[in-house]
Biopython code that builds the backbone (N, CA, C, O; Angstrom):
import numpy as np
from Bio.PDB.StructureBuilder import StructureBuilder

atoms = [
    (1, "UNK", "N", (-2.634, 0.932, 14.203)),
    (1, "UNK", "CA", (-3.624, 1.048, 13.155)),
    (1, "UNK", "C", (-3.553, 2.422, 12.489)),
    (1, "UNK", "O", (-4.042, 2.565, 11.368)),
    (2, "UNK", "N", (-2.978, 3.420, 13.115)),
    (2, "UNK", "CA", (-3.246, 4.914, 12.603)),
    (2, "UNK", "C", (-1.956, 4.612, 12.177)),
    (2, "UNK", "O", (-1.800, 5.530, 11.371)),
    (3, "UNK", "N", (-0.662, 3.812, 12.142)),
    (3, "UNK", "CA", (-0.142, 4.186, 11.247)),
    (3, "UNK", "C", (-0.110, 3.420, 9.846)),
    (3, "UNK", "O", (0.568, 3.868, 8.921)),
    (4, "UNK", "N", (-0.941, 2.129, 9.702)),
    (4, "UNK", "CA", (-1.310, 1.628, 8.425)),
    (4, "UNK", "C", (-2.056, 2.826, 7.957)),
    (4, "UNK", "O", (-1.633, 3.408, 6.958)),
    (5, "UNK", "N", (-3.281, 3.327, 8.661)),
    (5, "UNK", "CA", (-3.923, 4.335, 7.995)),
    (5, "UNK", "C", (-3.133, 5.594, 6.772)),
    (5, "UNK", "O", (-3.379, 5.918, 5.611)),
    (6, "UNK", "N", (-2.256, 5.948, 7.657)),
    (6, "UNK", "CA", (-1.468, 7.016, 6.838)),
    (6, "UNK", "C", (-0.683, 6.203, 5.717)),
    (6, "UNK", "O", (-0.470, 6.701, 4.611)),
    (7, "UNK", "N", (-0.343, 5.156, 6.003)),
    (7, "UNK", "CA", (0.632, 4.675, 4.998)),
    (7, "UNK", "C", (-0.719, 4.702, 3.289)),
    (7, "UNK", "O", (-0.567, 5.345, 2.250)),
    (8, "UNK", "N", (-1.770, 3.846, 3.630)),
    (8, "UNK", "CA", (-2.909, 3.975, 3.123)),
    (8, "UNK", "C", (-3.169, 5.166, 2.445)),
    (8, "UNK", "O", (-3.248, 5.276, 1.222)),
    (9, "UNK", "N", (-3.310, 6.119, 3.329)),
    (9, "UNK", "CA", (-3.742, 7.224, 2.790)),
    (9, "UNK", "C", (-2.835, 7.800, 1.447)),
    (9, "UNK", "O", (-3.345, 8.294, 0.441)),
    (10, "UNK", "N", (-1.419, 7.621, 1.676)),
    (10, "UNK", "CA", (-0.053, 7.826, 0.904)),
    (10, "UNK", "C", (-0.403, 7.205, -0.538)),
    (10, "UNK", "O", (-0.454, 7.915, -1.542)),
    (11, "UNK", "N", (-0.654, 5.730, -0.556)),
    (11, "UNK", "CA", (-0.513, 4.622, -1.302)),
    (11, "UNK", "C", (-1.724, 5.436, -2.127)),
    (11, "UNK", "O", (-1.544, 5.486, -3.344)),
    (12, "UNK", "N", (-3.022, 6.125, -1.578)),
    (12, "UNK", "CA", (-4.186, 6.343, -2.747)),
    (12, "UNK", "C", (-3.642, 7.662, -2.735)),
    (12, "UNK", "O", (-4.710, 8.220, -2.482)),
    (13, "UNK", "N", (-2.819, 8.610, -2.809)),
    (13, "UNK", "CA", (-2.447, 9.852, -3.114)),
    (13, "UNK", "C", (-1.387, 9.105, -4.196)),
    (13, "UNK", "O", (-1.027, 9.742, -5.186)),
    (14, "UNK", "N", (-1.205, 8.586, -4.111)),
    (14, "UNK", "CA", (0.503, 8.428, -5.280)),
    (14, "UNK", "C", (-0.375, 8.087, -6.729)),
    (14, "UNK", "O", (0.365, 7.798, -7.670)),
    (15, "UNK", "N", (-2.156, 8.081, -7.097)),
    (15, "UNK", "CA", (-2.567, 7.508, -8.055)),
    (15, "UNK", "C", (-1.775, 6.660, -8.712)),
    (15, "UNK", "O", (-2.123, 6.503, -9.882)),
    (16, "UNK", "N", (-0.776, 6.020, -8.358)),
    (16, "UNK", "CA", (-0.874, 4.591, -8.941)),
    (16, "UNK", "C", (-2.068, 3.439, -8.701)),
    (16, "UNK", "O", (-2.528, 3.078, -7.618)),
    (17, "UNK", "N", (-2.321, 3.113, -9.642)),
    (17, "UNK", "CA", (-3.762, 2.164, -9.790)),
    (17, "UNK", "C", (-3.754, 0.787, -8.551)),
    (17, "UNK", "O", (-4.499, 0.202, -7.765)),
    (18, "UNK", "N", (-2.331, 0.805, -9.059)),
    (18, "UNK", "CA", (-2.019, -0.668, -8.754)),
    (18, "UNK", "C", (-1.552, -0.611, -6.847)),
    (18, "UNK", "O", (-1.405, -1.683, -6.261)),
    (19, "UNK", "N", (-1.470, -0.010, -6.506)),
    (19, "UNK", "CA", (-1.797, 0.417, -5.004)),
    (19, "UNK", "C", (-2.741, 1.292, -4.589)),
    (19, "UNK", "O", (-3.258, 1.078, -3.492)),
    (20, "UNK", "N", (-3.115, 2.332, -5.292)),
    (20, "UNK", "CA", (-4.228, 3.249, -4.501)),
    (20, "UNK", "C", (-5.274, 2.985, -4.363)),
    (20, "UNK", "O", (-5.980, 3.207, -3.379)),
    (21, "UNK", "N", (-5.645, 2.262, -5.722)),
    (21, "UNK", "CA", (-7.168, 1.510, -5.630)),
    (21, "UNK", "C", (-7.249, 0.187, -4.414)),
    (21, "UNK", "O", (-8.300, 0.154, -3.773)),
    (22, "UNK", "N", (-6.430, -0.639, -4.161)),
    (22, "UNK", "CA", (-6.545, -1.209, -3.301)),
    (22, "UNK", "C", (-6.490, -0.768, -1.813)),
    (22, "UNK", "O", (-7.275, -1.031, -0.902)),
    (23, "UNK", "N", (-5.504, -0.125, -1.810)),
    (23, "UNK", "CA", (-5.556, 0.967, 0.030)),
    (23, "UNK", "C", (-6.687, 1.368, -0.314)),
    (23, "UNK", "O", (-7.378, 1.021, 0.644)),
    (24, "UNK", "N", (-7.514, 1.987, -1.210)),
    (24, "UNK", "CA", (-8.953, 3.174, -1.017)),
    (24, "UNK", "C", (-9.723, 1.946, -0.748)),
    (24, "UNK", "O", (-10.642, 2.346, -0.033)),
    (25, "UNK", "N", (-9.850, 0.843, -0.895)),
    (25, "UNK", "CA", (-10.894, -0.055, -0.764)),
    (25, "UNK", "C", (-10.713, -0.518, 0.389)),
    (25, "UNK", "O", (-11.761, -0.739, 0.995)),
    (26, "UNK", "N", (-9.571, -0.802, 1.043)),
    (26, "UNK", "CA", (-9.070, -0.015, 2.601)),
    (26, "UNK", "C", (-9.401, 0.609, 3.543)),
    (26, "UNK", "O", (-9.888, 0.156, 4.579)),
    (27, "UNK", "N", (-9.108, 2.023, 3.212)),
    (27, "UNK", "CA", (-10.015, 2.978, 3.936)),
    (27, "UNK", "C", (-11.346, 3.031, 4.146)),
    (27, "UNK", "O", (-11.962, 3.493, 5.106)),
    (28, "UNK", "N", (-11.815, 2.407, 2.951)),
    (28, "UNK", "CA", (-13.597, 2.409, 2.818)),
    (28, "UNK", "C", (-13.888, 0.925, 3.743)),
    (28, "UNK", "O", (-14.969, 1.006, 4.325)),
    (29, "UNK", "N", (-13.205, -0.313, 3.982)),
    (29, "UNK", "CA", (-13.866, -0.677, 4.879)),
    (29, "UNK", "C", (-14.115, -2.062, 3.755)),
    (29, "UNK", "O", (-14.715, -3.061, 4.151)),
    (30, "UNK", "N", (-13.662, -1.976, 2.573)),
    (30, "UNK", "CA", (-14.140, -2.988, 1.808)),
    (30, "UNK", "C", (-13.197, -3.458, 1.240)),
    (30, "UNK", "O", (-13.212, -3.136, 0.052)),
    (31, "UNK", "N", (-12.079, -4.288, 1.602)),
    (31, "UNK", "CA", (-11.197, -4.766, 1.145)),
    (31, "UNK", "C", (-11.300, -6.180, 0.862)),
    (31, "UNK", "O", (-12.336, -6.832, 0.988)),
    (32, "UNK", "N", (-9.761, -6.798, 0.327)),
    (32, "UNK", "CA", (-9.665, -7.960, 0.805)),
    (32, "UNK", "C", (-8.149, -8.335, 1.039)),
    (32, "UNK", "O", (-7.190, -8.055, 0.320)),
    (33, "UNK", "N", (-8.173, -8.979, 2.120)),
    (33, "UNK", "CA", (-6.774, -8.686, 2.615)),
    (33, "UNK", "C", (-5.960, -9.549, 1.865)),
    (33, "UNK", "O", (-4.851, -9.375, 2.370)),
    (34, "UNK", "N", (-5.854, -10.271, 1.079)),
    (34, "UNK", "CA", (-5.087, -11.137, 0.209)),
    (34, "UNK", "C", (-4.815, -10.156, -0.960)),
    (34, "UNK", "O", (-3.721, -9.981, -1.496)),
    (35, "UNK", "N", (-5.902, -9.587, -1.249)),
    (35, "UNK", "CA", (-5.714, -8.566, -2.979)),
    (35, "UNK", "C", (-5.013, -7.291, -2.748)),
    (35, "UNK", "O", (-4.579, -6.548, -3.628)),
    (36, "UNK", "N", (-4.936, -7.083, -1.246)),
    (36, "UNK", "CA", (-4.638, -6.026, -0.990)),
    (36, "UNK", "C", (-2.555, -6.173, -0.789)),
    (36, "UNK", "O", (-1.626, -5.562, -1.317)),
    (37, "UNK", "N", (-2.633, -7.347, 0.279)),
    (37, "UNK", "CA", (-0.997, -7.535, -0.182)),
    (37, "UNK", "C", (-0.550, -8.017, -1.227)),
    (37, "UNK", "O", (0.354, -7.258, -1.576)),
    (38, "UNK", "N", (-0.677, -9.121, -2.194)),
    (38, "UNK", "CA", (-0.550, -9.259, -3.113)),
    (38, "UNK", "C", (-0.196, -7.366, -3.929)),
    (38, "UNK", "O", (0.894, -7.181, -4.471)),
    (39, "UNK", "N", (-0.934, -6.551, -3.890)),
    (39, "UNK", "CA", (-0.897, -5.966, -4.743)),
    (39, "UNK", "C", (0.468, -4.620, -4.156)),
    (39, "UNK", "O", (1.175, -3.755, -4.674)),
    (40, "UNK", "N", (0.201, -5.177, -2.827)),
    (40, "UNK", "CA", (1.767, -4.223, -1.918)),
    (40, "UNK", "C", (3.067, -4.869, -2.511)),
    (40, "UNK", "O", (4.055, -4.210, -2.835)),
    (41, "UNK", "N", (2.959, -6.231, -2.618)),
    (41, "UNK", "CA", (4.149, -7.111, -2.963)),
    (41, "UNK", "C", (4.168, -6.934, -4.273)),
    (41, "UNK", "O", (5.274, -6.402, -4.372)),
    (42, "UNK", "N", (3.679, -6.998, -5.554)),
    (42, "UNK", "CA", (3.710, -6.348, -6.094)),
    (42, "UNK", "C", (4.575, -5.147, -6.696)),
    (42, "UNK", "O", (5.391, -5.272, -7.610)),
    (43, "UNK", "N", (4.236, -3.881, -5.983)),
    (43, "UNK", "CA", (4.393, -2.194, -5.833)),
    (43, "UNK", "C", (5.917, -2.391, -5.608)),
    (43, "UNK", "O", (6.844, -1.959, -6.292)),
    (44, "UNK", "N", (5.954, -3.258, -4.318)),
    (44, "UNK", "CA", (7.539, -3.770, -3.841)),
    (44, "UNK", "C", (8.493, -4.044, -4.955)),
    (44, "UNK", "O", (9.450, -3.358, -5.314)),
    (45, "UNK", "N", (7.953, -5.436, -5.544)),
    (45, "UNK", "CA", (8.948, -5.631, -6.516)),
    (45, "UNK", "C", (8.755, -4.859, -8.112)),
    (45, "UNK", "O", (9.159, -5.400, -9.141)),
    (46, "UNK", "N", (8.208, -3.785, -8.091)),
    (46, "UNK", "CA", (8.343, -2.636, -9.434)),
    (46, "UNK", "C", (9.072, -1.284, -8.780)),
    (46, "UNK", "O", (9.733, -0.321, -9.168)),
    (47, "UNK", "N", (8.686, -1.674, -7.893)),
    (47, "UNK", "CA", (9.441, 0.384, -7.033)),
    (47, "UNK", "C", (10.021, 0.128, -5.513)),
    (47, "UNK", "O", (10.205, 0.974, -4.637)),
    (48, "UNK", "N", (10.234, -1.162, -5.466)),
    (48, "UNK", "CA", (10.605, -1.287, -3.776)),
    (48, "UNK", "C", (12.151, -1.046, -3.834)),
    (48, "UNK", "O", (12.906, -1.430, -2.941)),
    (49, "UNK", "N", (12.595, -0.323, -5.052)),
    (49, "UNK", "CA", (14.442, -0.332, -4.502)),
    (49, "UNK", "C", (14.376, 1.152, -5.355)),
    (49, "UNK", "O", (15.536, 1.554, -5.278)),
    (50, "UNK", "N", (13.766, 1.939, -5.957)),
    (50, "UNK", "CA", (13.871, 2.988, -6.524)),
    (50, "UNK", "C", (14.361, 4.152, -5.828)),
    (50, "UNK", "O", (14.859, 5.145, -6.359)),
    (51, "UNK", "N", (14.144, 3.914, -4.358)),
    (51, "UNK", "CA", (14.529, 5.488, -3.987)),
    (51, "UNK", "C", (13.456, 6.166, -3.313)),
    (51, "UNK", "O", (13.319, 6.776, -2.252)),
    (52, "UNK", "N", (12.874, 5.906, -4.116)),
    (52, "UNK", "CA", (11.199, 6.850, -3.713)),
    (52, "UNK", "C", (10.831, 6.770, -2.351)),
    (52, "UNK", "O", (11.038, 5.683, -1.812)),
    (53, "UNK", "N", (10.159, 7.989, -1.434)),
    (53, "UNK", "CA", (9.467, 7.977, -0.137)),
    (53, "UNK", "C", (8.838, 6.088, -0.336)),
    (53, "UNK", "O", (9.326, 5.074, 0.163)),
    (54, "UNK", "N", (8.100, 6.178, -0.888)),
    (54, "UNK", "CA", (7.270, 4.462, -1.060)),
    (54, "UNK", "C", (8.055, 3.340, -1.070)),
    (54, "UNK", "O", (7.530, 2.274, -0.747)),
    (55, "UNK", "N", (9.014, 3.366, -1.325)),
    (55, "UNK", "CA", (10.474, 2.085, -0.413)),
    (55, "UNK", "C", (10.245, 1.651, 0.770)),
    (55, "UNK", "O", (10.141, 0.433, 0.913)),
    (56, "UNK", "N", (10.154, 2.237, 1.535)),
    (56, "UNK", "CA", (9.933, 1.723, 2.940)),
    (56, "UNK", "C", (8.393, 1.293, 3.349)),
    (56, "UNK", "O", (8.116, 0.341, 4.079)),
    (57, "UNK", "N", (7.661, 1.987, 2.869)),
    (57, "UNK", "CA", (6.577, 1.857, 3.346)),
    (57, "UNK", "C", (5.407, 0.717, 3.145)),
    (57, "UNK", "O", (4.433, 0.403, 3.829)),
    (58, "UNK", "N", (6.193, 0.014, 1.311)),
    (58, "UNK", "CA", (5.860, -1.261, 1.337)),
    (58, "UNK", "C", (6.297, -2.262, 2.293)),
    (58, "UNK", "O", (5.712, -3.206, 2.824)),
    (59, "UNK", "N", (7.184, -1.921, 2.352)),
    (59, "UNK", "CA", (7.472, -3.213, 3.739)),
    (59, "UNK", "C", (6.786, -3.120, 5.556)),
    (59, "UNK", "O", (6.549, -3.918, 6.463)),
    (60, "UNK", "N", (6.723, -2.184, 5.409)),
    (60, "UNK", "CA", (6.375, -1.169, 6.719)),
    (60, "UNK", "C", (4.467, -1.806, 6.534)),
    (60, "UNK", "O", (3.925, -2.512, 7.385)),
    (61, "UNK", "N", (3.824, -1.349, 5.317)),
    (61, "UNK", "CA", (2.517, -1.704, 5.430)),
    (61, "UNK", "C", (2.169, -3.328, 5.556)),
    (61, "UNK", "O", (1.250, -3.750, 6.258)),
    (62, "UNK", "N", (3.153, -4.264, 4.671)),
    (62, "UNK", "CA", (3.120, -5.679, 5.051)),
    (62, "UNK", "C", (3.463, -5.977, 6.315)),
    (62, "UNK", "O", (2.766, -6.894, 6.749)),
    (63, "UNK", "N", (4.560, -5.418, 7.377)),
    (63, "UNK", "CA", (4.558, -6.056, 8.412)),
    (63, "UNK", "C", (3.561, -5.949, 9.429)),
    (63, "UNK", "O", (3.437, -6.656, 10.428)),
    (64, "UNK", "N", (2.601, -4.616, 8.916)),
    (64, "UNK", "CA", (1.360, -4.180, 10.358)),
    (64, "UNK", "C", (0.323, -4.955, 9.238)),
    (64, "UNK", "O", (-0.738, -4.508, 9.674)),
    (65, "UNK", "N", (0.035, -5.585, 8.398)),
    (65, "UNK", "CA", (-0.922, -6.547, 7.697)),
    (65, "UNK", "C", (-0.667, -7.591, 8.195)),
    (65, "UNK", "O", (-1.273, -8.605, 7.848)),
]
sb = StructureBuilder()
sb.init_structure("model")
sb.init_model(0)
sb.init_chain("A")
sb.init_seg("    ")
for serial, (resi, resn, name, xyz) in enumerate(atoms, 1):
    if name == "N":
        sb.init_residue(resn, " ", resi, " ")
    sb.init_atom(name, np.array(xyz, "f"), 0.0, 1.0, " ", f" {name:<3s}", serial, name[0])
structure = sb.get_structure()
C-alpha cells in the first residue's frame, strides 16, 4: 500500500489533470476505483512509451489496483 501511495503522490505532483486529480481523490480517501484506472490506462496510452520516470509506474500502479 505505501508503495501505491508514493506512486500517487508522483501522479498529483506531475499536475497533469488527467492523473493527478484522480490519485488526489486517492489520497483523500474519495475515489472511485473504476475512474481512477480508467484514467491510469488512459495516461498509459498518451505517455506510457515516452521515456518519462511515469512509464513504469502506470503499469506498476494498475497491477497493486
Amino acid at each position: 500500500m505505501e508503495e501505491l501511495r508514493s506512486i500517487m503522490e508522483k501522479f498529483v505532483q506531475s499536475g497533469w489533470a488527467l492523473i493527478a486529480e484522480p490519485a488526489q481523490r486517492w489520497l483523500d480517501g474519495n475515489y472511485d476505483r473504476d475512474s481512477l484506472i480508467s484514467a491510469i490506462k488512459q495516461a498509459d496510452k498518451e505517455c506510457g512509451s515516452c521515456g518519462c520516470e511515469f512509464d513504469p509506474l502506470y503499469k506498476r500502479a494498475l497491477e497493486l489496483l
